[in-house]
C-alpha positions as CSV (number, residue, x, y, z in Angstrom):
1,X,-10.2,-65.9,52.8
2,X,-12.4,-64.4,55.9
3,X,-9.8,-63.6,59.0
4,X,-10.6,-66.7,60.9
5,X,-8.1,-68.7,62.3
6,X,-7.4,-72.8,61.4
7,X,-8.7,-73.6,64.2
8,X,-12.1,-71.3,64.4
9,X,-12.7,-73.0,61.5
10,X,-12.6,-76.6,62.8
11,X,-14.6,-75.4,65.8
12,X,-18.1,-76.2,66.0
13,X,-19.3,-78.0,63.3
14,X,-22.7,-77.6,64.2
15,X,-25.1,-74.5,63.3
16,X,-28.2,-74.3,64.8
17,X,-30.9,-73.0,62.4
18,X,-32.5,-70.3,63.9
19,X,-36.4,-71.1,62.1
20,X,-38.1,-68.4,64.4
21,X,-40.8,-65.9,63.1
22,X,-39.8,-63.6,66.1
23,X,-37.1,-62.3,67.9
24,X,-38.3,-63.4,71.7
25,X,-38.7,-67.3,70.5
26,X,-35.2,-67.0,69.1
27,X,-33.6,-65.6,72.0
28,X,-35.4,-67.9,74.5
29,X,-33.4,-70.7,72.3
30,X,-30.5,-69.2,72.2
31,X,-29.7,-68.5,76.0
32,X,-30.0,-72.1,76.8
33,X,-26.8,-72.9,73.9
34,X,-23.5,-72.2,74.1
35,X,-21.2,-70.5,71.5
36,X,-18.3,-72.7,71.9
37,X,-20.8,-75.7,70.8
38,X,-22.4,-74.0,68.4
39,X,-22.6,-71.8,65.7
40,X,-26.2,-70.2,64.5
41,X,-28.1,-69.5,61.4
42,X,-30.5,-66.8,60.6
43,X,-32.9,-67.1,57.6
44,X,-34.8,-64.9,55.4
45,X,-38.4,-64.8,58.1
46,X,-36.5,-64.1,61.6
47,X,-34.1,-61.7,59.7
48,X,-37.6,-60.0,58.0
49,X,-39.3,-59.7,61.3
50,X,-36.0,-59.1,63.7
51,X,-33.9,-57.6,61.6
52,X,-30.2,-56.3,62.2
53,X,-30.7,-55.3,65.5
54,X,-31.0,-59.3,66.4
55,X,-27.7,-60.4,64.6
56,X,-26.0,-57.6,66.7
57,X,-27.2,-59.1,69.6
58,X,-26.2,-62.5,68.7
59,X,-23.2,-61.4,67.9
60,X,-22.6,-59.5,70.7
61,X,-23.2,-63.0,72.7
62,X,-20.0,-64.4,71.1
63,X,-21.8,-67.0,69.0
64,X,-20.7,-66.4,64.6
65,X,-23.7,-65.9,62.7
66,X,-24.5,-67.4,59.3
67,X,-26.9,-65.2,57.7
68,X,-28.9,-66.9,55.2
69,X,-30.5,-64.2,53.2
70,X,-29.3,-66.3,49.7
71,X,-28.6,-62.8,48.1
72,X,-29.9,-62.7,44.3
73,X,-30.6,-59.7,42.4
74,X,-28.5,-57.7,39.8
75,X,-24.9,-57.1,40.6
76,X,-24.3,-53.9,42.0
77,X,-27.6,-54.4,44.6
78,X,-26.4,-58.0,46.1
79,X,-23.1,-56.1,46.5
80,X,-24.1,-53.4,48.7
81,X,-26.2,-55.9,50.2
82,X,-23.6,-58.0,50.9
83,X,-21.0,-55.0,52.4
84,X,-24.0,-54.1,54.6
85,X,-24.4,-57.6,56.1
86,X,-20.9,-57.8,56.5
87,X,-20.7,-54.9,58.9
88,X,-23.3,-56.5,61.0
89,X,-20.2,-58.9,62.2
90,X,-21.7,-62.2,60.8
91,X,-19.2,-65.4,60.3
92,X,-20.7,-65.8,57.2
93,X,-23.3,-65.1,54.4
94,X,-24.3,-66.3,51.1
95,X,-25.7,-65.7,47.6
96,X,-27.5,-68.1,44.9
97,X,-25.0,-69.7,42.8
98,X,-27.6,-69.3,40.4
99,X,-26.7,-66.0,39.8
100,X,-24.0,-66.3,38.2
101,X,-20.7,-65.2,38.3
102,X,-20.5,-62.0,37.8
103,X,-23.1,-61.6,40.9
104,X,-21.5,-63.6,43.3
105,X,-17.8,-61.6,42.2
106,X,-20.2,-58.6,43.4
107,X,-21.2,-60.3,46.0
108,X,-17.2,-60.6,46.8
109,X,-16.3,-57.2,46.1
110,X,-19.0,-56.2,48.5
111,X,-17.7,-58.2,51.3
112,X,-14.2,-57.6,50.5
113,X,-15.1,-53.7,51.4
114,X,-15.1,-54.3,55.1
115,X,-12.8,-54.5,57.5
116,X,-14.7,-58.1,59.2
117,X,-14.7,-59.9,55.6
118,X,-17.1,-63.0,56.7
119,X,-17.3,-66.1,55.1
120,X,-19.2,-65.5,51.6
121,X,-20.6,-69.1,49.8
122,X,-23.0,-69.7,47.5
123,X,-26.4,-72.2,47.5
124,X,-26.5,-74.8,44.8
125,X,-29.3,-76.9,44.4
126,X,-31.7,-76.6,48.0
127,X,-31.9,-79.6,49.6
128,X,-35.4,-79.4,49.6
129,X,-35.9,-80.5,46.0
130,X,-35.4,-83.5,44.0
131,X,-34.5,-84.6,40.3
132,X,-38.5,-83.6,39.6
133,X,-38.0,-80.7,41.2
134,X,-35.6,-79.4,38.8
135,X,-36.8,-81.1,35.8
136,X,-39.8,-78.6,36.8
137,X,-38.2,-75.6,36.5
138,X,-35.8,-76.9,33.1
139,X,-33.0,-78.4,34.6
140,X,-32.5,-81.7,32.4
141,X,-29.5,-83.1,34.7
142,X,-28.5,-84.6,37.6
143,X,-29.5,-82.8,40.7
144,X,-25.4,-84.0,41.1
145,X,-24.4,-82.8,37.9
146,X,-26.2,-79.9,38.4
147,X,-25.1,-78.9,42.0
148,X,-21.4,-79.8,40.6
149,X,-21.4,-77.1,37.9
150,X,-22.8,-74.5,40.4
151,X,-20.0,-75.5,42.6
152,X,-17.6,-74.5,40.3
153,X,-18.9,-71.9,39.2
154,X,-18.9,-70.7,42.8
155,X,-15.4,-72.1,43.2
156,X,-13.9,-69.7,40.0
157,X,-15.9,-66.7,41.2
158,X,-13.2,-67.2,44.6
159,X,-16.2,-67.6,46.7
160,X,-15.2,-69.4,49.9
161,X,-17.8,-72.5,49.6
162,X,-20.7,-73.9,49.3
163,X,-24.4,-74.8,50.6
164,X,-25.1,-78.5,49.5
165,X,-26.8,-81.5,50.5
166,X,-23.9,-83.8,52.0
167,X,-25.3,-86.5,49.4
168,X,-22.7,-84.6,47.2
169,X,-20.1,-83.7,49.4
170,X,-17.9,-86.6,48.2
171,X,-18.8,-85.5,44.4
172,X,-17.6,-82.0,45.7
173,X,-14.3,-82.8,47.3
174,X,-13.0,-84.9,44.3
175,X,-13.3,-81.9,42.3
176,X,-12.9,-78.9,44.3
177,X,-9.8,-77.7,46.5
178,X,-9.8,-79.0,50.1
179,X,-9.8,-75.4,51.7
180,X,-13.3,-75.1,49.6
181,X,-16.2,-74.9,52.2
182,X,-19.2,-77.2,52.6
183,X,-22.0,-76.2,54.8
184,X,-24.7,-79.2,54.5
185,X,-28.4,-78.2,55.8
186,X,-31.2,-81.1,55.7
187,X,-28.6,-83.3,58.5
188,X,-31.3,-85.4,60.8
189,X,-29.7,-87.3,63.4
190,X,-30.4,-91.1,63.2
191,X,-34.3,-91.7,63.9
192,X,-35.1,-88.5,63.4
193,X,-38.3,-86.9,61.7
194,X,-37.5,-86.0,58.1
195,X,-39.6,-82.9,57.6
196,X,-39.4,-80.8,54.9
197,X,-36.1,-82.1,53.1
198,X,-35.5,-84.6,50.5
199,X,-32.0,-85.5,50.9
200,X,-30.4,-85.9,54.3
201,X,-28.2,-87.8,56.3
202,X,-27.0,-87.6,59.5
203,X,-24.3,-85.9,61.4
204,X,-21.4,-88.7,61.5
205,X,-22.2,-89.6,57.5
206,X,-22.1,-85.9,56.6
207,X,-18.2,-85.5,58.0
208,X,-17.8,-88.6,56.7
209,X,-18.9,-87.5,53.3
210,X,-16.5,-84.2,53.2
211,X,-18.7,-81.3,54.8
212,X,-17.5,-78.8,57.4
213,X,-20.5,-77.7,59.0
214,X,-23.9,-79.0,59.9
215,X,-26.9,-77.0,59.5
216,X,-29.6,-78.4,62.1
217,X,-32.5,-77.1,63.0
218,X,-35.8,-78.8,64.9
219,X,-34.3,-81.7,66.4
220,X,-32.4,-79.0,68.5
221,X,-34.8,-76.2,68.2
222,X,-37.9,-78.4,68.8
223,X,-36.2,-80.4,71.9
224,X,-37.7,-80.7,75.2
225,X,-33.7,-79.5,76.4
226,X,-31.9,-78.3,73.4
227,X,-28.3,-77.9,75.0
228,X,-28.4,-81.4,75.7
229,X,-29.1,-82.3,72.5
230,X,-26.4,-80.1,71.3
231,X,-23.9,-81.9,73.9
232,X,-24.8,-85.3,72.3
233,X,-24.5,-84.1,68.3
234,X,-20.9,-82.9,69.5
235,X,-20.0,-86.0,71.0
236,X,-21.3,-88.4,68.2
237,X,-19.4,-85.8,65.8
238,X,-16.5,-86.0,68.1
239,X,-16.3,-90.0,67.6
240,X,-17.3,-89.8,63.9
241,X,-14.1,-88.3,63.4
């Protein structure tokens, strides 16, 4: 398990995807949050355009970075890839579950070579697609079924979680150990505008449902004052408990 503490881990819940195509925009965000609310997400365009030299930064502003790069390529590459993130100082990173297992045990063995050892979980089904979504590519069941067999495949690699829509969170946490990790994007507070995802729910029902962080991204991001925002997601989170 990464060297965090208990009670890192039950610290900020929410992670504020970072859905930038430049540095400046992110940083302008990010020096209005606050790391003891938050925890922050890059993806695969701001890490493209920004590149390490960004999640140094962040890290260097005490906020734990999850870089979501979703690693997948043959073994030895994600694992290099993987040891090379790791040294950047993120909280966490991940891989495609899809992979398979001897990837993401790459993927592991990667991490496990440095001394910061982040978080390392892998993404099951997206929560951008849907039971036609993956009949389209040749899955033939259950987007649950489906994201359950990734899990534990994930699970016996000794992977540290999971990226899931919190619609299967419950499924997750009556087959997989408690200390197993679910980090749930596609979480809208109540009223919000759906976007791009399929299959969300909002904060309170996601805790509620078994996952232990929140990925959220333009009702913060997109917010006229985005610490406020934050403040209220925390206290609504603070109650659903």
């Amino acid at each position: 398990m990464a060297n965090r503490s208990d009670s890192k881990i039950l610290s900020a819940k929410v992670i504020v995807a970072l859905d930038y195509a430049d540095a400046i925009s992110a940083l302008k965000l990010v020096n209005q949050l606050d790391p003891a609310l938050c925890k922050l997400k890059v993806g695969k365009e701001l890490f493209t355009t920004a590149g390490p030299q960004l999640v140094e930064k962040l890290v260097a502003k005490n906020f734990d970075i999850f870089l979501d790069l979703k690693f997948h390529d043959i073994p030895n590459t994600v694992s290099k890839a993987c040891e090379i993130a790791s040294n950047l100082g993120v909280w966490m990173l991940n891989v495609h579950a899809s992979g398979g297992s001897v990837m993401m045990q790459a993927a592991l063995e990667g991490v496990s070579k440095t001394s910061h050892k982040p978080y390392l979980i892998a993404v099951t089904v997206l929560t951008s697609m849907n039971q036609a979504s993956l009949h389209e590519i040749g899955v033939a069941v259950s987007v649950e079924n489906q994201v359950l067999k990734l899990a534990k495949l994930t699970q016996g690699a000794g992977l540290h979680g999971v990226v899931c829509s919190a619609l299967e969170a419950q499924l997750l946490r009556q087959h997989l150990p408690n200390n197993f990790l679910l980090v749930t994007p596609g979480i809208r507070p109540a009223n919000a505008n759906l976007d791009d995802q399929s299959r969300v729910v909002t904060p309170s029902q996601a805790l509620q449902m078994g996952a232990n962080y929140l990925v959220i991204g333009r009702p913060i991001t997109q917010a006229a004052k985005p610490i406020d925002v934050l403040i209220a997601l925390n206290h609504e989170i603070q109650h659903g408990l």
